[in-house]
N, CA and C atoms of all chains as a GROMACS GRO file, in nm:
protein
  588
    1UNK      N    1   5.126  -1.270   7.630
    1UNK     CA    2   5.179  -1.239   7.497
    1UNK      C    3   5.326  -1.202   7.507
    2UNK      N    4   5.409  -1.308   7.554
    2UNK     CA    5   5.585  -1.314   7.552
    2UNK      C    6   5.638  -1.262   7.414
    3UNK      N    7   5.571  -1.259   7.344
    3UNK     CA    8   5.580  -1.246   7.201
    3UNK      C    9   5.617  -1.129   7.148
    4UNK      N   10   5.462  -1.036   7.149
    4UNK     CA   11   5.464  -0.924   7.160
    4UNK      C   12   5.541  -0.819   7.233
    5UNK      N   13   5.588  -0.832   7.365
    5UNK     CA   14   5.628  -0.804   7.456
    5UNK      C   15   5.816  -0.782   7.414
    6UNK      N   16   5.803  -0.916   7.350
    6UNK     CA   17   5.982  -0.883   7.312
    6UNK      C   18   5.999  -0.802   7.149
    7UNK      N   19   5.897  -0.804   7.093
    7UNK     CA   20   5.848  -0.747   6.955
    7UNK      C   21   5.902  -0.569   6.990
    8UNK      N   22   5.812  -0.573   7.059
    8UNK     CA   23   5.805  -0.434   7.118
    8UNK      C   24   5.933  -0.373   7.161
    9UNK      N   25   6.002  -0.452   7.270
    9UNK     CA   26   6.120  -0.442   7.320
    9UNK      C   27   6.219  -0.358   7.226
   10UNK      N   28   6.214  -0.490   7.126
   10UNK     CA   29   6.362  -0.474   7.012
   10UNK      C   30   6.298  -0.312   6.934
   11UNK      N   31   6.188  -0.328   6.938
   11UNK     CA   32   6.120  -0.201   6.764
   11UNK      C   33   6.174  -0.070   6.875
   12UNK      N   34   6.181  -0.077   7.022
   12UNK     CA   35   6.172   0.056   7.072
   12UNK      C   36   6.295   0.083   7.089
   13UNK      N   37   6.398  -0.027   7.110
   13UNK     CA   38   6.526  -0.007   7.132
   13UNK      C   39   6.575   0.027   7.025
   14UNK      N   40   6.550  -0.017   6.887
   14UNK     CA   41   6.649   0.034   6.765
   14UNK      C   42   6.573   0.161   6.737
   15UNK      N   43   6.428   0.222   6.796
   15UNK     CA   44   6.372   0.356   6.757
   15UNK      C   45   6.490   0.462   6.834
   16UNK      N   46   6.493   0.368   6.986
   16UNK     CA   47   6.606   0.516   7.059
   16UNK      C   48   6.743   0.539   7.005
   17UNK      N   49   6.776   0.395   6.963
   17UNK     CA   50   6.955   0.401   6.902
   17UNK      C   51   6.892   0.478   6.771
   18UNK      N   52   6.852   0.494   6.655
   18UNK     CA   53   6.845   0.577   6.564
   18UNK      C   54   6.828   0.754   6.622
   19UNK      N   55   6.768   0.765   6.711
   19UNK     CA   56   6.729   0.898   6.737
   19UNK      C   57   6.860   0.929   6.812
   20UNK      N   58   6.909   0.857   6.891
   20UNK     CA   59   7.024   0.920   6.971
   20UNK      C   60   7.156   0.922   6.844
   21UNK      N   61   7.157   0.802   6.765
   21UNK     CA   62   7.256   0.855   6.651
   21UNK      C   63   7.190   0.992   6.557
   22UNK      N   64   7.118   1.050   6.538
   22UNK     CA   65   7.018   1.116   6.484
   22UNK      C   66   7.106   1.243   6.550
   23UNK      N   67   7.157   1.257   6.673
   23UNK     CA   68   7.184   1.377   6.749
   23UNK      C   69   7.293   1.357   6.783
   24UNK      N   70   7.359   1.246   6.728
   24UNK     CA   71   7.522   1.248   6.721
   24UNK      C   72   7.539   1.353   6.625
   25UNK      N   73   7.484   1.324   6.480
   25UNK     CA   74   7.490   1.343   6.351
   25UNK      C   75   7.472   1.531   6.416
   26UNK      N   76   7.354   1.557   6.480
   26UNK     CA   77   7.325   1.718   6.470
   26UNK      C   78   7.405   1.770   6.510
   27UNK      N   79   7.529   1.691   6.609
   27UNK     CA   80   7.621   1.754   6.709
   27UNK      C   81   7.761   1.745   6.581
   28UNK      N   82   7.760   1.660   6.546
   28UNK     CA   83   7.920   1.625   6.503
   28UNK      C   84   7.924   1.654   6.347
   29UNK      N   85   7.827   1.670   6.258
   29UNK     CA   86   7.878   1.681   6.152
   29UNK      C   87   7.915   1.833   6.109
   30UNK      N   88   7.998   1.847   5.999
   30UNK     CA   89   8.033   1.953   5.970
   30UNK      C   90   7.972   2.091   5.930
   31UNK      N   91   7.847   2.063   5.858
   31UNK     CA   92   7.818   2.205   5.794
   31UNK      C   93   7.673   2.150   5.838
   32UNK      N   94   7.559   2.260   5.711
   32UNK     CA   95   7.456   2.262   5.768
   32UNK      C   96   7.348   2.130   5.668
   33UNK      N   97   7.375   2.112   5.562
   33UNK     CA   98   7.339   1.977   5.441
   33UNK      C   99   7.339   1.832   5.531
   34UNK      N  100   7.450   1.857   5.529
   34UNK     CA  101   7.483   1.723   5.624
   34UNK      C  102   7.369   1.709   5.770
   35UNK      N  103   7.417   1.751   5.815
   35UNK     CA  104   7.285   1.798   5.953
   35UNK      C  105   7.161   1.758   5.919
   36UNK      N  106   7.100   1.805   5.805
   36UNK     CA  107   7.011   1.777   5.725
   36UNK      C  108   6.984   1.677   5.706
   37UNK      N  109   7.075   1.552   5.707
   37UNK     CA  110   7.118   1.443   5.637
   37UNK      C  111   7.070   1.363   5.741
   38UNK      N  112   7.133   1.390   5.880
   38UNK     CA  113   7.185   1.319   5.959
   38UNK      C  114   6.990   1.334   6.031
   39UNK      N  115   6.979   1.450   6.050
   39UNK     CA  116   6.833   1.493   6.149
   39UNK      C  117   6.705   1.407   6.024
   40UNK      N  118   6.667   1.435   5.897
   40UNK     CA  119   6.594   1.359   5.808
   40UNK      C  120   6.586   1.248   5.831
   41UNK      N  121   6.721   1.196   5.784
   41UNK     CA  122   6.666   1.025   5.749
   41UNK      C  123   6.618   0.968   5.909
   42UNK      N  124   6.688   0.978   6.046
   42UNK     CA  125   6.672   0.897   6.149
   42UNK      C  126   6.569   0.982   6.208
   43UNK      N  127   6.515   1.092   6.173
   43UNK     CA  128   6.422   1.155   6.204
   43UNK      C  129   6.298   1.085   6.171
   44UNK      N  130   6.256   0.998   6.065
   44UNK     CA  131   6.165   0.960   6.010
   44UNK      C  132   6.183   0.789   6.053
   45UNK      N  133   6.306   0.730   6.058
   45UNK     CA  134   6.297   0.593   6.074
   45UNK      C  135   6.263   0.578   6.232
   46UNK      N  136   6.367   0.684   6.285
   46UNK     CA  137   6.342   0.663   6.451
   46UNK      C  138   6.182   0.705   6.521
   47UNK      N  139   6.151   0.776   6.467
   47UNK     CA  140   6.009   0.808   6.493
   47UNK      C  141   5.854   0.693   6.445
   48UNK      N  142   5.911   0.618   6.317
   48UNK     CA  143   5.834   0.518   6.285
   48UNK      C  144   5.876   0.386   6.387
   49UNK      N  145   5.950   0.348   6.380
   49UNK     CA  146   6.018   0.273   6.503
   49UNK      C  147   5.941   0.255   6.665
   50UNK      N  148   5.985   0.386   6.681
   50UNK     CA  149   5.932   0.414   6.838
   50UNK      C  150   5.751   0.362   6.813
   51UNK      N  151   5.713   0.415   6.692
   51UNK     CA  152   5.569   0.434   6.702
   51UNK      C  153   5.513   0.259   6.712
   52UNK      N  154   5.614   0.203   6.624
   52UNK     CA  155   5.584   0.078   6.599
   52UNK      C  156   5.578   0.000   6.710
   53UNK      N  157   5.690   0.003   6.794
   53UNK     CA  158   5.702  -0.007   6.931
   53UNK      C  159   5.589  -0.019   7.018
   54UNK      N  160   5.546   0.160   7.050
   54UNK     CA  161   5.396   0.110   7.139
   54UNK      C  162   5.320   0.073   7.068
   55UNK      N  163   5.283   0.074   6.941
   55UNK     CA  164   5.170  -0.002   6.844
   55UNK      C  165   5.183  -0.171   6.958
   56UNK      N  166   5.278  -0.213   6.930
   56UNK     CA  167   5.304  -0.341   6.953
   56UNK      C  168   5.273  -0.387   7.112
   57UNK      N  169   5.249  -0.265   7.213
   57UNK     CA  170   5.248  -0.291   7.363
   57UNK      C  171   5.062  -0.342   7.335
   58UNK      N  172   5.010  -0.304   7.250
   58UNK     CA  173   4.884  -0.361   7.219
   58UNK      C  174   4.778  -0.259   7.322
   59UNK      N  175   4.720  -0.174   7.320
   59UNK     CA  176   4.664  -0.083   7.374
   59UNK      C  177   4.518  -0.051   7.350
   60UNK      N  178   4.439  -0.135   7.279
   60UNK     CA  179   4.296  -0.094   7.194
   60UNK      C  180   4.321  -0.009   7.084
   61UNK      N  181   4.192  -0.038   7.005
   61UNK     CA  182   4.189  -0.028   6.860
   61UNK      C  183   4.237   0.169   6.868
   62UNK      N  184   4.124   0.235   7.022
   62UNK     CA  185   4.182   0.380   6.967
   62UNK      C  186   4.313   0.446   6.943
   63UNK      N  187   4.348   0.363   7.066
   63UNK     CA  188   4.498   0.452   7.075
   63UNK      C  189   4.630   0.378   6.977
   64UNK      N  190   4.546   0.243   6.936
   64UNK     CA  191   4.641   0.196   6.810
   64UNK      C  192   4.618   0.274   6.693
   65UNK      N  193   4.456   0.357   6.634
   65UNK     CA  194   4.481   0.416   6.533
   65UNK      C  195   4.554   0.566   6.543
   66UNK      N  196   4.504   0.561   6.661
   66UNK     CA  197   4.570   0.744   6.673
   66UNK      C  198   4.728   0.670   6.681
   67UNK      N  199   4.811   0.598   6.702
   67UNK     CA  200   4.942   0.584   6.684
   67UNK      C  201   4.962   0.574   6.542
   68UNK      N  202   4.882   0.521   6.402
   68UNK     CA  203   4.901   0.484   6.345
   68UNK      C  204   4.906   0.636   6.260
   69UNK      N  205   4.801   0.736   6.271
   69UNK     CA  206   4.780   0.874   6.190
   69UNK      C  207   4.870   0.911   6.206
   70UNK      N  208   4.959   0.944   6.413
   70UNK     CA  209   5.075   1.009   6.392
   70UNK      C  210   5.176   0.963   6.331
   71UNK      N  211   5.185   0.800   6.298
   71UNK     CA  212   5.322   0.760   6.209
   71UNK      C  213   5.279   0.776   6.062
   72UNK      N  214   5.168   0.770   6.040
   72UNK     CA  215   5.144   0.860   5.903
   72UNK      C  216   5.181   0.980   5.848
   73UNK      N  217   5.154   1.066   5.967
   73UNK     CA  218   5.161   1.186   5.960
   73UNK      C  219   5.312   1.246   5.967
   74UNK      N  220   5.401   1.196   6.055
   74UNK     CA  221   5.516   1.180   6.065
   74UNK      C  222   5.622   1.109   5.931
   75UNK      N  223   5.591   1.017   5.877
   75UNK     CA  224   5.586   0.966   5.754
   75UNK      C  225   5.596   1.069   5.628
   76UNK      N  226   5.502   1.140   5.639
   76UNK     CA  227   5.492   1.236   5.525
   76UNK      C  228   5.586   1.378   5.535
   77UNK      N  229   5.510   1.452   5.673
   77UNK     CA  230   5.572   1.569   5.660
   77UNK      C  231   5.746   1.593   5.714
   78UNK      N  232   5.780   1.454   5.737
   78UNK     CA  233   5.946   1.495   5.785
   78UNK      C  234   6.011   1.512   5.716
   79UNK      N  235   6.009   1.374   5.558
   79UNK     CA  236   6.089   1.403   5.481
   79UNK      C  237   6.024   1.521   5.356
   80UNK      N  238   5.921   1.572   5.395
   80UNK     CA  239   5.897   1.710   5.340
   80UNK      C  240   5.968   1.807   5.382
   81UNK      N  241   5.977   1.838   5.568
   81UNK     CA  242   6.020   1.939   5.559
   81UNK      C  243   6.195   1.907   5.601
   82UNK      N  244   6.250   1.850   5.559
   82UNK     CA  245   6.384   1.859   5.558
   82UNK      C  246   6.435   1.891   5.387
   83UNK      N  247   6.350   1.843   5.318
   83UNK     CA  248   6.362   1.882   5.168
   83UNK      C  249   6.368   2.057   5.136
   84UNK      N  250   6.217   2.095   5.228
   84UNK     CA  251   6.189   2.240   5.189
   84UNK      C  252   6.317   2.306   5.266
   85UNK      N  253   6.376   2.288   5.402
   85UNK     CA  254   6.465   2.348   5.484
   85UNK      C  255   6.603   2.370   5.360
   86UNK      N  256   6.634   2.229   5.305
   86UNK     CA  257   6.745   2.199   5.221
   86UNK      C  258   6.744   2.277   5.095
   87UNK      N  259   6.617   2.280   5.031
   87UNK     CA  260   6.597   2.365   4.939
   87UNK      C  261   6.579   2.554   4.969
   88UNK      N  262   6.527   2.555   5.047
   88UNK     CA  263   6.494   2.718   5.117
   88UNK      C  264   6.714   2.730   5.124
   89UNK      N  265   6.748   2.684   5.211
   89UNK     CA  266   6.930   2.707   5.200
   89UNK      C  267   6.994   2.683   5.056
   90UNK      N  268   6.938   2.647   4.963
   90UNK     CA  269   7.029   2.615   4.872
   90UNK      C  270   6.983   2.759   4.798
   91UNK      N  271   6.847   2.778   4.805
   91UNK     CA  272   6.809   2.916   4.682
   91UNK      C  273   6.845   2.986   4.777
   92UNK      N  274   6.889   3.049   4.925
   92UNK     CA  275   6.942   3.168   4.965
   92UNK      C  276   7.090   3.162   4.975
   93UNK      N  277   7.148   3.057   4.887
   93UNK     CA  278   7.295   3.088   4.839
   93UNK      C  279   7.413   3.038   4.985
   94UNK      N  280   7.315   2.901   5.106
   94UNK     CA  281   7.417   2.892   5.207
   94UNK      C  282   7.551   2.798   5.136
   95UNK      N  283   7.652   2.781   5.138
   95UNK     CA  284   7.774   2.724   5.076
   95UNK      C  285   7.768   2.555   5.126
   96UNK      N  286   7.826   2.439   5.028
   96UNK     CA  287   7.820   2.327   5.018
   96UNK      C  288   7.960   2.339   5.082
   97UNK      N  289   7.971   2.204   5.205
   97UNK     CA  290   8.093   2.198   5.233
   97UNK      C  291   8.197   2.071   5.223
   98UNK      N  292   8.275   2.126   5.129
   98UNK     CA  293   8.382   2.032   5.059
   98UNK      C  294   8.486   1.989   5.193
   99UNK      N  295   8.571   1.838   5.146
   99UNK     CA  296   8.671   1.774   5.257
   99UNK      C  297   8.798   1.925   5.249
  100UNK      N  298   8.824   1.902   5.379
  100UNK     CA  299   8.915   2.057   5.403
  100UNK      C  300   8.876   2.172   5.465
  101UNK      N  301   8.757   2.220   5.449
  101UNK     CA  302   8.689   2.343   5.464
  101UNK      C  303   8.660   2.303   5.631
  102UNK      N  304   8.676   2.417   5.682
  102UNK     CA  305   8.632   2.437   5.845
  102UNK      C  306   8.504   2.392   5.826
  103UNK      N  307   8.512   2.320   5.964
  103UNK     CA  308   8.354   2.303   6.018
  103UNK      C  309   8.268   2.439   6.002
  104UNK      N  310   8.178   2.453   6.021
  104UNK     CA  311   8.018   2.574   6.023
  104UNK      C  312   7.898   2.513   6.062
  105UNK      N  313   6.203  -0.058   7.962
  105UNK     CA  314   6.251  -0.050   7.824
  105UNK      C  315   6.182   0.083   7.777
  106UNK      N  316   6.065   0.128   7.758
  106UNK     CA  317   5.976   0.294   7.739
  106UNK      C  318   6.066   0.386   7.864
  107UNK      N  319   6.119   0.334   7.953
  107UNK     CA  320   6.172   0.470   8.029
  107UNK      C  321   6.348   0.526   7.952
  108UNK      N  322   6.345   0.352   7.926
  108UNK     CA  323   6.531   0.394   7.845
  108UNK      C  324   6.463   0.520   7.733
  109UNK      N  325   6.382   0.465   7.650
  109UNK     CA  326   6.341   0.548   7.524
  109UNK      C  327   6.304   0.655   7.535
  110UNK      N  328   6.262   0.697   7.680
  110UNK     CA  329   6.230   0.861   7.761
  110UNK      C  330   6.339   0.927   7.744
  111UNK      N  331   6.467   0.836   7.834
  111UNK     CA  332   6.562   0.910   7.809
  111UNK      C  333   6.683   0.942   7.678
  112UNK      N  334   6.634   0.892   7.598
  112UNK     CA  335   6.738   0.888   7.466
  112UNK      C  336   6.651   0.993   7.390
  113UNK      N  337   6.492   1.016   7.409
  113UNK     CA  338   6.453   1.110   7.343
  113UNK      C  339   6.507   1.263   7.462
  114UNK      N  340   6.505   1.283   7.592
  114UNK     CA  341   6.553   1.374   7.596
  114UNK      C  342   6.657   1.438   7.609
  115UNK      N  343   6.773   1.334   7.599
  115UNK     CA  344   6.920   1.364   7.562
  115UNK      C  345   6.868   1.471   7.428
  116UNK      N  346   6.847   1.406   7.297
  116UNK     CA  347   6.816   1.437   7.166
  116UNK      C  348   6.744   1.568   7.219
  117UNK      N  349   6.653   1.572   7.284
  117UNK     CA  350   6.615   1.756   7.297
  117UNK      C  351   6.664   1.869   7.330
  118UNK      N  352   6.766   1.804   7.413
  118UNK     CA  353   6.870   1.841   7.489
  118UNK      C  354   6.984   1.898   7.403
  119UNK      N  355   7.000   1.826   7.311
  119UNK     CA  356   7.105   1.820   7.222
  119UNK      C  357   7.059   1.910   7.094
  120UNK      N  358   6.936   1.933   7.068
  120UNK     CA  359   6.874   1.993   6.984
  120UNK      C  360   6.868   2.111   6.999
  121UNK      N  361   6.879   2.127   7.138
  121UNK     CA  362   6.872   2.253   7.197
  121UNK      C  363   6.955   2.353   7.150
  122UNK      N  364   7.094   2.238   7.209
  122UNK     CA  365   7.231   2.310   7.188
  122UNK      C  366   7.264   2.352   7.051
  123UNK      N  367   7.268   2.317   6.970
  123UNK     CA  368   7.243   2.317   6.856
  123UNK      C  369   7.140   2.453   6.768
  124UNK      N  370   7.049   2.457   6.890
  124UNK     CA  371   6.986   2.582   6.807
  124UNK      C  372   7.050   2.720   6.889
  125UNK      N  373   7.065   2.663   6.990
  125UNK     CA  374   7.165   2.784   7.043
  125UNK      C  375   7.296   2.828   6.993
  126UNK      N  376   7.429   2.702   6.944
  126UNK     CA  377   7.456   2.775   6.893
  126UNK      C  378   7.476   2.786   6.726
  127UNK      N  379   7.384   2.753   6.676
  127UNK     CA  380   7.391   2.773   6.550
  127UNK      C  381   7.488   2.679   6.464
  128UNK      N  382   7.565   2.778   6.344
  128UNK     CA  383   7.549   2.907   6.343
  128UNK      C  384   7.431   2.935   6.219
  129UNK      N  385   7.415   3.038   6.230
  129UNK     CA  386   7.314   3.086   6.123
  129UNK      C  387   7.155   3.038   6.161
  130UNK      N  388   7.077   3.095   5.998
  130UNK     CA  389   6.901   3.056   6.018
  130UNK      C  390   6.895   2.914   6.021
  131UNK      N  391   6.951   2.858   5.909
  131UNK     CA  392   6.862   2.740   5.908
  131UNK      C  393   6.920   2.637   6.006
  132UNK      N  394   7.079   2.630   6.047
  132UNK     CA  395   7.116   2.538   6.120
  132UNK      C  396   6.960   2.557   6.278
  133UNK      N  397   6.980   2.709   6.299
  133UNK     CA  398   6.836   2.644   6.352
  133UNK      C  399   6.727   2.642   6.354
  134UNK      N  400   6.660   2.679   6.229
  134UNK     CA  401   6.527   2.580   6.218
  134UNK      C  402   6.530   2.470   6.180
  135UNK      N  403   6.612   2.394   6.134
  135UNK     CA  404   6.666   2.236   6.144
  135UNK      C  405   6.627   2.213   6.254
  136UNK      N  406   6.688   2.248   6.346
  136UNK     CA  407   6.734   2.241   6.519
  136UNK      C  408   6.541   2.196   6.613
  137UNK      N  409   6.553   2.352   6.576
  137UNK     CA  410   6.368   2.300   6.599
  137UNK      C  411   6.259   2.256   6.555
  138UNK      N  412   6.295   2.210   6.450
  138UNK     CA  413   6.214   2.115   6.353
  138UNK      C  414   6.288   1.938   6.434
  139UNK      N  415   6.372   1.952   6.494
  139UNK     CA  416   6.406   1.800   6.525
  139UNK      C  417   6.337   1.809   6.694
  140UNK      N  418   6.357   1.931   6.722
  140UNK     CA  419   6.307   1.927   6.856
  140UNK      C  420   6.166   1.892   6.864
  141UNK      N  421   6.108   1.995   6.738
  141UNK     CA  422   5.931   1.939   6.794
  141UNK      C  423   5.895   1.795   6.731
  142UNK      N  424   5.941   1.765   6.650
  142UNK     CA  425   5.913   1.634   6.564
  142UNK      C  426   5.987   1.532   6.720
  143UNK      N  427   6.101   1.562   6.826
  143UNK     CA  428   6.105   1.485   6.930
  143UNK      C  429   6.002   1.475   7.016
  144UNK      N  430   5.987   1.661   7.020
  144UNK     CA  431   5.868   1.628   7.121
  144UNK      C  432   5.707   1.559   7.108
  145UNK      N  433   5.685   1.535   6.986
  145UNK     CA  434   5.552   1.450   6.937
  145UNK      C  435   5.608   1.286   7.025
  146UNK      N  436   5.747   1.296   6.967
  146UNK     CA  437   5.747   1.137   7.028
  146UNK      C  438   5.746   1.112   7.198
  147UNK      N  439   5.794   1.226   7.267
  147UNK     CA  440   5.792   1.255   7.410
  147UNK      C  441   5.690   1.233   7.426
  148UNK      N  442   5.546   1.274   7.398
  148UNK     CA  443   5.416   1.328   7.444
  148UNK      C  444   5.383   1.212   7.447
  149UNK      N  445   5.412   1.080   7.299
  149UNK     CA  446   5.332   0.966   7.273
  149UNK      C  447   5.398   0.876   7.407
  150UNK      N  448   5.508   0.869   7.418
  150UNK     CA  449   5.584   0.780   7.509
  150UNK      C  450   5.552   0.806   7.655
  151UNK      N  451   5.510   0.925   7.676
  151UNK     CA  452   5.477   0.954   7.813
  151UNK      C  453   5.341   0.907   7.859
  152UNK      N  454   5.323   0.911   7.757
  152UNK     CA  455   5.140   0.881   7.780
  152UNK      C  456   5.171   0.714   7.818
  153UNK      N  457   5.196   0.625   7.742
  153UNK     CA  458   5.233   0.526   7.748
  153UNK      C  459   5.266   0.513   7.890
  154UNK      N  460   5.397   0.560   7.936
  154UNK     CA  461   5.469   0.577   8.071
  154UNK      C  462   5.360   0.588   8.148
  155UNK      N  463   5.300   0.679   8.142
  155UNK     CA  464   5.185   0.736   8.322
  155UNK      C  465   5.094   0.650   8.273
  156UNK      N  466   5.053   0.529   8.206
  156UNK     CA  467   4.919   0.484   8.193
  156UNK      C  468   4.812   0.580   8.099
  157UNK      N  469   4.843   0.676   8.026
  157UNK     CA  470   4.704   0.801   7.993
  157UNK      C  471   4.730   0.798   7.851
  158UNK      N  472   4.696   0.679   7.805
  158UNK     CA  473   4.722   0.741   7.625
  158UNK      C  474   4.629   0.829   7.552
  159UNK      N  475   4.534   0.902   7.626
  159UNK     CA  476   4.496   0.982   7.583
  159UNK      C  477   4.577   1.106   7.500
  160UNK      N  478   4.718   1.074   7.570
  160UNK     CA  479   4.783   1.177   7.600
  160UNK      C  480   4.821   1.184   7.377
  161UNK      N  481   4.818   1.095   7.324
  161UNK     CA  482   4.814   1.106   7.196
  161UNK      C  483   4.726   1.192   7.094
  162UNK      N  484   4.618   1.243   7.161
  162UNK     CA  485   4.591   1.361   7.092
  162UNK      C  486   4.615   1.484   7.104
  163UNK      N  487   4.713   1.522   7.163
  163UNK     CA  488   4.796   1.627   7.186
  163UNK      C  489   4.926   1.578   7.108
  164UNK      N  490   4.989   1.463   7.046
  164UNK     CA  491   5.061   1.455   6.975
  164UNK      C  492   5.036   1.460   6.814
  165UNK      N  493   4.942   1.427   6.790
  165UNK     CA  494   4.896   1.443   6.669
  165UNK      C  495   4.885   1.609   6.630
  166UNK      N  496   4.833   1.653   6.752
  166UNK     CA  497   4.803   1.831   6.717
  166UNK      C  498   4.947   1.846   6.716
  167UNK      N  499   5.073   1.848   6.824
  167UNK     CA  500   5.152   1.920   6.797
  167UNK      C  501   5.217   1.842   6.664
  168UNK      N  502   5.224   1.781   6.632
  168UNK     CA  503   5.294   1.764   6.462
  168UNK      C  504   5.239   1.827   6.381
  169UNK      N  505   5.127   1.848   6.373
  169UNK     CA  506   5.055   1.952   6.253
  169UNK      C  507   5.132   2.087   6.265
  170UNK      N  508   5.121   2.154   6.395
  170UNK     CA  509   5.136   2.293   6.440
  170UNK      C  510   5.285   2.288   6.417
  171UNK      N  511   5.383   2.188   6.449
  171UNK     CA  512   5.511   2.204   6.407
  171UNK      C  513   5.536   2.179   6.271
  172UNK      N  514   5.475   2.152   6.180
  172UNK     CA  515   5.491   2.184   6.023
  172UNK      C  516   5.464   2.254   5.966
  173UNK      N  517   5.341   2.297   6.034
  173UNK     CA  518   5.261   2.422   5.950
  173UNK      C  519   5.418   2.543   6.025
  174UNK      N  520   5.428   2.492   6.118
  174UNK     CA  521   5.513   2.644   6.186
  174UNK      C  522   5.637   2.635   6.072
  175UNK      N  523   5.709   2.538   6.087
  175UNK     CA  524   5.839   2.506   5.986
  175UNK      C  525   5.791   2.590   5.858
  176UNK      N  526   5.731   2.520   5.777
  176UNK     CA  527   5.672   2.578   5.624
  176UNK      C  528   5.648   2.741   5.641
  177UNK      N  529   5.579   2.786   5.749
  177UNK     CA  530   5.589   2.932   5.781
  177UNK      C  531   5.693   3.021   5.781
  178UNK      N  532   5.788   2.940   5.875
  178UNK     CA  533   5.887   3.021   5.896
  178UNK      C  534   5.957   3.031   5.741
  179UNK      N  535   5.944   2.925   5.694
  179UNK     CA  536   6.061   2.945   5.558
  179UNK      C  537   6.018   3.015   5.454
  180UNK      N  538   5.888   2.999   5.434
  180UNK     CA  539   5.837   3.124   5.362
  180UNK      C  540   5.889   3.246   5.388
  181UNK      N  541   5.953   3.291   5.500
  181UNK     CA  542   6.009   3.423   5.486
  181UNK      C  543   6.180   3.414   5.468
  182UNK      N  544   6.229   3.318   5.454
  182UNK     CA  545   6.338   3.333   5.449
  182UNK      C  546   6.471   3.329   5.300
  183UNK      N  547   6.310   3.322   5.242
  183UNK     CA  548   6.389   3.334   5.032
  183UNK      C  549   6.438   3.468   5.052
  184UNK      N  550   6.566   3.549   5.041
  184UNK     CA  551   6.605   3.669   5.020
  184UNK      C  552   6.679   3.663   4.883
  185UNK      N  553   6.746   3.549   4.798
  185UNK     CA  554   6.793   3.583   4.702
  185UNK      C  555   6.736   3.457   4.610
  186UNK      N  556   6.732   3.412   4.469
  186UNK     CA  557   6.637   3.354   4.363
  186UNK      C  558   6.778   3.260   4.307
  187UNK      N  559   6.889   3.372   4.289
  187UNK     CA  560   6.969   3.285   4.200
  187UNK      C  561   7.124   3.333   4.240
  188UNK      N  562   7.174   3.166   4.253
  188UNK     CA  563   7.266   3.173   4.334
  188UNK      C  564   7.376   3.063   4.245
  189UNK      N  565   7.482   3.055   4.233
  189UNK     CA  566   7.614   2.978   4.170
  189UNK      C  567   7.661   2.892   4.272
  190UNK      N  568   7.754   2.785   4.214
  190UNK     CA  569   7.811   2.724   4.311
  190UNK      C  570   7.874   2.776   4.475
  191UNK      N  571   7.926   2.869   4.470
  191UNK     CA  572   7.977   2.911   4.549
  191UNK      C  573   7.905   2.999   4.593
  192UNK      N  574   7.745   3.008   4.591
  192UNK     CA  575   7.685   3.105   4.669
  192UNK      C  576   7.714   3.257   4.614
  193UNK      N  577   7.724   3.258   4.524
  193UNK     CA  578   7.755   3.419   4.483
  193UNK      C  579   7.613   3.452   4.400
  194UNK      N  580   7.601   3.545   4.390
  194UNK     CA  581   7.470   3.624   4.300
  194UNK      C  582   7.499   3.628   4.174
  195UNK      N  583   7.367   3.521   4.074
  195UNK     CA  584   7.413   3.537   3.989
  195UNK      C  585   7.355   3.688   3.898
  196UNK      N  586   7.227   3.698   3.888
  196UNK     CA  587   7.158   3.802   3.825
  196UNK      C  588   7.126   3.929   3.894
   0.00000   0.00000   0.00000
């Protein structure tokens, strides 16, 4: 299965380039929203990715569904809890950061 | 190609680390460790993969639960003020 094999390849390689840009973003951006921004979105694509990845090394039906609950599961509660994190900072009053303003 | 993806997830833990170390403030790091354990679910799955033992996936499934339920925990304690203005000032 040459097929599969290069399927796999590409889904795992663009899972690690999202996650390693994922921790550019945690390192380099300015405040704490952004961060947010940067850790959420590639938090959820890079993690579906990767999953898709070994889905694709073809492993039996168990360990394909248990890959499939954790990208479910992963699916749901990431971009939950980057919402609640974003929201929990916005009602304890942390500051939005405008072009100009020091890094934080 | 799974060992490159070993190591790009533990740069990212690595980096997550730093990050919760140094901050600044609460949430920059529970961000921090909310990216760490949501990495380490993917560590656990990829390793298993790696040594041959995909068993090793039901220990990833548990720790994603336990790292959300923990996240949602922690923030429950961290509402100290209701109402707040652009600039973070108190309004009432």
């Amino acid at each position: 299965m040459i097929v599969l094999e290069i399927v796999s390849a590409v889904l795992l390689a663009a899972g690690a380039l999202l996650v390693l840009s994922g921790s550019v973003g945690l390192v380099r951006f300015p405040d704490f929203y952004t961060r947010v921004h940067a850790a959420g979105i590639t938090d959820s694509a890079g993690a579906a990715l990767i999953l898709l990845g070994l889905l694709a090394q073809g492993a039996g039906w168990a360990t394909g569904v248990r890959l499939l609950i954790i990208m479910v599961f992963l699916a749901v509660t990431s971009p939950t809890a980057a919402h609640l994190l974003a929201h929990a900072a916005r009602r304890d009053g942390v500051p939005v950061w405008h072009e100009g303003d020091p890094r934080r | 190609m799974i060992a490159a993806v070993m190591v790009a997830l533990l740069v990212t833990m690595v980096v997550a680390l730093v990050r919760a170390f140094a901050g600044p403030g609460l949430y920059n790091r529970i961000l921090a460790i909310n990216v760490f354990g949501t990495k380490t679910v993917l560590f656990v799955a990829v390793a298993g993969f790696l040594f041959g033992r995909p068993e090793f996936l039901d220990i990833g499934i548990l720790y994603a639960l336990v790292n959300f339920v923990a996240v949602v925990a922690v923030l429950r304690l961290t509402h100290h003020r209701d109402h707040v203005d652009e600039n973070g000032e108190e309004v009432a």
